[in-house]
N, C-alpha and C positions, 0 to 999 in steps of 0.2 A: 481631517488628516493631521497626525503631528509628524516627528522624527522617532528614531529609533534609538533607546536609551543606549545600546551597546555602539552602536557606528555612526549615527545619525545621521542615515539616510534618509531621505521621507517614504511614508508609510502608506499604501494606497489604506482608502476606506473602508474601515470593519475588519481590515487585517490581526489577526492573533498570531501570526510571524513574520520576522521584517522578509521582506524579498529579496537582500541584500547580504545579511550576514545570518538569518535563520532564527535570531533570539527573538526573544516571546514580545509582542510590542506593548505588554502592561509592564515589563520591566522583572516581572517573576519568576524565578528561577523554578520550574518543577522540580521534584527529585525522580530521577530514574526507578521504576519497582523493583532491578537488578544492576547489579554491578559491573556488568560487563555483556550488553544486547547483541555483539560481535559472535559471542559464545552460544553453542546449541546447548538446548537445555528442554528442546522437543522431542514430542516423538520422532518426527520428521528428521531421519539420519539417511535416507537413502537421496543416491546422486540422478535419481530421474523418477519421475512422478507423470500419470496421467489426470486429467480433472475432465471428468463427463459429467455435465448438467444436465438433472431431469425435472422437467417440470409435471406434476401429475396436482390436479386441480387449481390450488391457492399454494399449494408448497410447492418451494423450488428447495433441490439438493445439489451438491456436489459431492461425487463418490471422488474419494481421493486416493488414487492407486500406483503402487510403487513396479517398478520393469518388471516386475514377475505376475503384475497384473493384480496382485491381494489388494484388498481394500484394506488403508492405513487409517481411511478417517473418512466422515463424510461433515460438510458444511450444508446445514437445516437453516434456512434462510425464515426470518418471524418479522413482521412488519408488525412495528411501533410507533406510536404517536411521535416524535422526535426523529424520525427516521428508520431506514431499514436494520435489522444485525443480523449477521449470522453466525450462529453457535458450533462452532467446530467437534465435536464430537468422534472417541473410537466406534468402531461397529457393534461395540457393547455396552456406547449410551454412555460412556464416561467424559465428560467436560474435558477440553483440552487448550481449549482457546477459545476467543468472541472476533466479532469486526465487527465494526458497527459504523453505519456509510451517513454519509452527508444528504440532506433532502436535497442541497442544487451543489452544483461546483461554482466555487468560490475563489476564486485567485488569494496566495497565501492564508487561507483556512482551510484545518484538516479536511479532507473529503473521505476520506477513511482512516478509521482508528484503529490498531492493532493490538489488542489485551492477550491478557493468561486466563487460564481456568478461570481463576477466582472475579474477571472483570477488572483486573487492576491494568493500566497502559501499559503499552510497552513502548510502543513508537507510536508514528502518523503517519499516512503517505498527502502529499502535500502538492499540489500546483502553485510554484512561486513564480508571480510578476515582479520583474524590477525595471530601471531604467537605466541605459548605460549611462556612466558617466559622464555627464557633460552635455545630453540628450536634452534635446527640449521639451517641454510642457507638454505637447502633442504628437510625441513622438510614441512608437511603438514600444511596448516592452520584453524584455528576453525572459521568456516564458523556460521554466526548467521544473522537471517532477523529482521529486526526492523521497526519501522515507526517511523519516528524520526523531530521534527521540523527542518524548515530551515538552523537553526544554528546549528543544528548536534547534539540535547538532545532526548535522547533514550526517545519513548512516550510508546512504549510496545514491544513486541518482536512475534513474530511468528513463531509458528512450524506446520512444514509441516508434515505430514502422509500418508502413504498408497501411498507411489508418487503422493503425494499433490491432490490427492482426498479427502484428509480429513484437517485440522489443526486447531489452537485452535493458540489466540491473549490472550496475559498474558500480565500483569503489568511487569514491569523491576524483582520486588519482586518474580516475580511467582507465582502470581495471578490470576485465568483466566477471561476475559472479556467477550473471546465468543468464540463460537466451531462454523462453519462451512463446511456441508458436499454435496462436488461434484458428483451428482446424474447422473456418465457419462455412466453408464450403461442401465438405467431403461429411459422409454419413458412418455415424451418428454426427449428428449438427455439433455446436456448441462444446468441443472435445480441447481440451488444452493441450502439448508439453513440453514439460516443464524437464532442463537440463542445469542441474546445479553443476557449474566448472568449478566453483570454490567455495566449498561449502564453510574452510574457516573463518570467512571476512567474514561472514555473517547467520545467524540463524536462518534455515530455509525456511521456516514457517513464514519468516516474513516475505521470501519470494513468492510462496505460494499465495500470500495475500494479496497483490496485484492482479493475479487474476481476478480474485471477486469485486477489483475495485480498477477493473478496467475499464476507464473513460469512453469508449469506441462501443462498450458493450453496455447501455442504460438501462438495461434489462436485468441485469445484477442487482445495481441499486434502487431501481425503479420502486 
């Protein structure tokens, strides 16, 4: 374990972001792939989305469907030596985005990565452990999920509910962006939705990515 170059907090073990202040714990600054992650620059412009997962043999999909029920996108899930991804795609086979998920969760290391078409980053969604201050050795840590750019700058934060059948994506501030609820009971099984309330704080694409990279549901990443 050392400290963190930016606050110098300590660092739990194998961490690639402090739990603390969110910067990278090699000390290296990523560059962002755009200029401003806040801004939509997706297809994804609509204020409510459905996500029904099918699984039919070895592939798993998710049709991604806007209030009028069209299919905007669907997420083709491919399992890779390094872990799982899934290739977000229009219904006409056109690359639009990637995730690409963690083999375990890992307290402050990405557990999902958020890209563009081309595979370049855009963010991360993150389970940061830290320890309050002042807290001892063996004290418990304050567990917090975030989606966080490259370089470790907290973009919103995420709380889970209901064992993560339910949660809600806030500004840093506490804010909310969007609620999200897990329809794992009611048929068809495995059904998301998804209510973007501010769609300028941040790109929806990346709301829509917490579903595929929903901790409660192992079966995404599996």
């Amino acid at each position: 374990m050392g400290l963190c170059p930016r606050c110098g907090a300590q660092l739990s073990f194998g961490a690639i972001f402090c739990g603390s202040c969110g910067a990278r714990a090699d000390g290296h600054e990523m560059q962002d792939t755009r200029s401003d992650p806040r801004s939509t620059h997706s297809i994804f412009t609509s204020t409510e989305y459905t996500l029904q997962k099918r699984i039919l043999a070895i592939l798993t999909t998710f049709d991604i469907k806007d209030a009028s029920g069209n299919i905007v996108a669907r997420g083709k899930k491919e399992v890779v030596p390094v872990g799982p991804s899934y290739f977000v795609e229009t219904p006409e086979g056109v690359r639009v985005g990637e995730l690409k998920g963690a083999v375990a969760l890992i307290p402050n290391r990405p557990y999902l990565e958020i890209r563009d078409a081309h595979g370049e980053p855009l963010a991360v969604m993150v389970m940061r452990v830290a320890k309050k201050p002042g807290a001892g050795f063996f004290s418990v840590g304050v567990t917090t999920w975030v989606i966080a750019t490259p370089s470790g700058e907290e973009l919103t934060k995420i709380t889970w509910k209901k064992g993560g059948h339910d949660w809600t994506i806030e500004t840093p501030d506490g804010t909310t962006i969007a609620e999200v609820h897990w329809k794992w009971r009611e048929v068809p099984r495995d059904t998301y939705q998804v209510k973007i309330l501010n769609s300028t704080a941040i790109d929806p694409y990346f709301v829509l990515a917490t579903v595929f990279g929903n901790p409660a549901d192992r079966s995404n990443l599996a």
